[in-house]
C-alpha positions in Angstrom: 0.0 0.0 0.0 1.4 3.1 -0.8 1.4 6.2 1.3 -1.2 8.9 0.2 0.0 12.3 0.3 -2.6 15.0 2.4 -3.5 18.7 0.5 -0.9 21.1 0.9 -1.8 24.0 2.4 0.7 26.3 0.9 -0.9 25.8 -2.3 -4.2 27.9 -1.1 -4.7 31.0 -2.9 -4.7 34.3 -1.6 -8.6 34.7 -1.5 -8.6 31.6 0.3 -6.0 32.4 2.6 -7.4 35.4 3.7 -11.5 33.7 3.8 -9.6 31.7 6.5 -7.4 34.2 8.2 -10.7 36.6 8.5 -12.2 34.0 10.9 -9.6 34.0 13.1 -8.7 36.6 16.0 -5.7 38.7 16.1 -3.7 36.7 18.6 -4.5 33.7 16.7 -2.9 34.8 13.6 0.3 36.4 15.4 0.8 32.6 17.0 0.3 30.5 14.2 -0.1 31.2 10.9 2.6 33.9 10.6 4.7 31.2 11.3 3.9 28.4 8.6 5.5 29.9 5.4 5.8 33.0 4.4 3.2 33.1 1.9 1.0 32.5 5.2 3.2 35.4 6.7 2.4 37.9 3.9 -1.7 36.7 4.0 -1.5 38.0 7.9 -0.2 41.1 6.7 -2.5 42.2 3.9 -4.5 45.3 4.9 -7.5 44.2 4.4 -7.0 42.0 8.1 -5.3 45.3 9.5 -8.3 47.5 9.3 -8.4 46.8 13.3 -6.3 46.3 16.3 -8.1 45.2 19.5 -6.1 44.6 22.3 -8.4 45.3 24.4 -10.6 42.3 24.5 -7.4 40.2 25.5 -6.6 43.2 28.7 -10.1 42.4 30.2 -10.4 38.8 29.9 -7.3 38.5 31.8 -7.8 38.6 35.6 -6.5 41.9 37.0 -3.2 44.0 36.6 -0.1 42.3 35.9 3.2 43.9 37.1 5.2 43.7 33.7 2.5 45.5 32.2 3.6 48.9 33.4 7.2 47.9 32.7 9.1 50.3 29.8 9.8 46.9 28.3 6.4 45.6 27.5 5.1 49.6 26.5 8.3 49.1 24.0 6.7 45.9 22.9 3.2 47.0 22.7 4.4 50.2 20.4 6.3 47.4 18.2 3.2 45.5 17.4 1.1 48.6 16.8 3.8 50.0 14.3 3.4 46.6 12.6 -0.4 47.0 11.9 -0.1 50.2 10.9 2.3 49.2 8.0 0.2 46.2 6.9 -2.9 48.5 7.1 -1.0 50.5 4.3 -3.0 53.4 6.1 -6.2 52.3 6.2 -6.3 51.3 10.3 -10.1 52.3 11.1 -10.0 51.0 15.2 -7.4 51.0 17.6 -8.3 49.8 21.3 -5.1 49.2 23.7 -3.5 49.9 26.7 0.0 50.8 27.8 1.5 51.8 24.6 3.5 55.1 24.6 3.1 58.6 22.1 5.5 57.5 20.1 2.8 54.2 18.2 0.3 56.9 18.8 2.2 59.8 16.7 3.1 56.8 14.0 -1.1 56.4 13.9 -2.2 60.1 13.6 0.6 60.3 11.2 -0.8 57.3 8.8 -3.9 56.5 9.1 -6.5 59.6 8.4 -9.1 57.0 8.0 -8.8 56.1 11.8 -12.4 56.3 13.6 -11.7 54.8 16.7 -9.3 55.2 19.4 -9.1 53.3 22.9 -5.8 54.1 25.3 -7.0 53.3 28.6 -4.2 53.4 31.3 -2.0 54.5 29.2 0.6 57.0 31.1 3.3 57.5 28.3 0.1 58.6 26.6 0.5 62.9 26.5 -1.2 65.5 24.6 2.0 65.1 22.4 0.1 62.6 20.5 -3.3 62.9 21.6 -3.1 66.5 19.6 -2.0 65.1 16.7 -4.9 62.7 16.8 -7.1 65.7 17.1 -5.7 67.4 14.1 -4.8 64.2 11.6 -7.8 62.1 12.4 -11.1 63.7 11.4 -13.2 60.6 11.0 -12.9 60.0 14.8 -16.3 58.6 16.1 -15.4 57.0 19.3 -12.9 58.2 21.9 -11.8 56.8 25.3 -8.9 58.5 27.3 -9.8 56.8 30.6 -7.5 56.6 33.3 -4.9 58.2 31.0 -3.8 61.1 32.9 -1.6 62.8 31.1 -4.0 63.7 28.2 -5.5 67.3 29.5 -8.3 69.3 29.1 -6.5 70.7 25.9 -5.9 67.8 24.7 -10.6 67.6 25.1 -10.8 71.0 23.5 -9.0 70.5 20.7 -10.6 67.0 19.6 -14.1 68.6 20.1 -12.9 71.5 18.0 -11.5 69.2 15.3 -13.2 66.0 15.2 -16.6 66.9 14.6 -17.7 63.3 14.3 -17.3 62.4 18.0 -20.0 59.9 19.0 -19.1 58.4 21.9 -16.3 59.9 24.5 -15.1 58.0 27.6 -13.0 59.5 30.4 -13.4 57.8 33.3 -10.9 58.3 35.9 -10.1 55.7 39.1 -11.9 55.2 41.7 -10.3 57.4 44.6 -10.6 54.4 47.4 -9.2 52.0 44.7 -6.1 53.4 43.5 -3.6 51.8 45.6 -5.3 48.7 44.1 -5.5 49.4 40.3 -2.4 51.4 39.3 1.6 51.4 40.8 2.0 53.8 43.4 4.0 56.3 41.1 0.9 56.1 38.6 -0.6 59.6 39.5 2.2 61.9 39.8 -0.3 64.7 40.5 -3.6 63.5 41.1 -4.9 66.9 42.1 -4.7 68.4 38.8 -7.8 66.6 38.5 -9.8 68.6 40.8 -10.6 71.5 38.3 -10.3 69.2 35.1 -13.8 68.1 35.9 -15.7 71.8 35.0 -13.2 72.6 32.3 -14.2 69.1 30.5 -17.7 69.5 31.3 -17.2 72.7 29.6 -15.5 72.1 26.4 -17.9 69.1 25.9 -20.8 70.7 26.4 -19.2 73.4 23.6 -17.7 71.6 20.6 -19.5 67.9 21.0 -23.1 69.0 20.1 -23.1 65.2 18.2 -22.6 63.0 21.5 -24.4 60.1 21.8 -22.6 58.1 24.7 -20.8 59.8 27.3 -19.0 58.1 30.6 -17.4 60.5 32.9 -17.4 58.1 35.8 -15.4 60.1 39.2 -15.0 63.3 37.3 -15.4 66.2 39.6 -17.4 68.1 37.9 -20.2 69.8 39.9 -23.6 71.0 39.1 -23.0 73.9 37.3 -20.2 71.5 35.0 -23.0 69.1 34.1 -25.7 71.9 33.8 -23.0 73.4 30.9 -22.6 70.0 29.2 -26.4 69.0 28.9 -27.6 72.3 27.2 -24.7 71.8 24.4 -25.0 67.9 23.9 -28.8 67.6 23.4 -28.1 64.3 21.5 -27.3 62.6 24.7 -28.6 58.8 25.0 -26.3 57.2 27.5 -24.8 59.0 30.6 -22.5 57.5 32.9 -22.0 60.1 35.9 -21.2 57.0 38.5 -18.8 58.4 40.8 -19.0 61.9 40.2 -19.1 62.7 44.2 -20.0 66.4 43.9 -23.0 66.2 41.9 -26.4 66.5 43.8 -29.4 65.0 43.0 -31.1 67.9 42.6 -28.1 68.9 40.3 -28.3 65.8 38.1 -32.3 65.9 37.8 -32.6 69.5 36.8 -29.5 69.1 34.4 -30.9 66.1 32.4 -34.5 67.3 32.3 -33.8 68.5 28.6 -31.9 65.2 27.3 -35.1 64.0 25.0 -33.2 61.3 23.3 -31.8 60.2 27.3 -32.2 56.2 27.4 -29.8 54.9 30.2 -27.9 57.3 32.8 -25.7 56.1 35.0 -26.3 58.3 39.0 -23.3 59.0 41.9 -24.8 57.3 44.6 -25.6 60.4 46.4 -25.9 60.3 50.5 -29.3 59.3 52.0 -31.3 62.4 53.7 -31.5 61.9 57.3 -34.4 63.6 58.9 
């Protein structure tokens, strides 16, 4: 009996590759078939499997923080990749969602891909109005925005991508929990945690001014106060989902009258605001 010879998979052609390559996830490409051949190699890189980077989905499912994440090392690593996907996209990245990279992936983003629509850099401290600006100016497309717990992207940083990316749909900035940061973040993590205190208004402000088009909006431990949120709701009428969780200077009062004139309001998210003791 002779021996019968199975199909070889290097023969596939390029539509087929990439049918196949489409079904899998990010990480799975990156750990196997990049490593097969290199005509495997090059169907992982064509752009039309670069149109998005989630890393995201892999932080969360992942049980808390690890250590080496806030190492130089694995920021290094996590530009690398980012800078890879970029290339392949041949400038036509559309999402981005990841922590713990650094400006300098962000920069090389704004820089290539005007097409860009949607940008996540949660806990991201090497993350500074640097790159954020250039974001701002480079990326008009930009529907959905989320800065949380990146505290090094300022209120100008806010302005100027309400000023330029007219588009804006949904806009996260969350920032830690106050009893929870010793838990969340290294202890060097908030250099200046006080700045904080009057970025709450000032964000509240400029939202309220340039994002007339916002649909989501999660401001969870801001500390913006009732005039702050008053300012916001009359310039973002558009509102359907609210997330004020947190927000320990609001009143309920406050929050009531504020929202009254959000017709389109479908979910808000309340502080959890002290019970009334007679």
């Amino acid at each position: 009996m002779g021996w019968e010879l199975g199909p070889d998979w290097t023969e596939l052609t390029q539509e087929c590759l990439l049918d196949i390559f489409s079904r899998l996830s990010l990480e799975e490409r990156w750990n196997g078939p990049m490593f097969v051949c290199k005509t495997w190699m090059n169907g992982c890189q064509d752009p039309s499997l670069n149109l998005v980077f989630d890393l995201e989905t892999k932080f969360q499912s992942l049980p808390g923080s690890v250590s080496c994440w806030w190492s130089p090392e694995f920021g290094d690593k996590i530009d690398s990749v980012l800078r890879s996907v970029v290339d392949w996209s041949k400038g036509g990245l559309k999402e981005v969602r990841v922590r713990h990279c650094t400006d300098s992936s962000i920069s090389y983003v704004a820089e290539r891909c005007p097409n860009l629509e949607v940008l996540s850099v949660k806990y991201c401290p090497k993350v500074t109005d640097d790159s954020m600006l250039k974001i701002a100016l480079m990326c008009p497309k930009l529907k959905e925005l989320d800065i949380s717990f990146s505290y090094k992207i300022s209120c100008v940083c806010v302005d100027m991508i309400g000023k330029s990316c007219k588009n804006i749909q949904t806009f996260k900035r969350n920032l830690i929990d106050p009893a929870k940061v010793t838990r969340s973040v290294p202890s060097n993590y908030l250099e200046d945690p006080s700045i904080f205190l009057i970025y709450g208004n000032i964000d509240a402000y400029v939202i309220g001014k340039h994002m007339h088009q916002l649909k989501h909006l999660e401001l969870r431990f801001s500390t913006l106060s009732d005039n702050g949120l008053a300012q916001l709701c009359e310039g973002c009428l558009n509102l359907e989902y609210l997330d004020l969780f947190g927000c320990s200077k609001l009143t309920s009062d406050g929050v009531t009258n504020s929202i009254s004139n959000l017709k389109h309001l479908k979910e808000i998210k309340k502080p959890i605001f002290p019970a009334f003791i007679i």
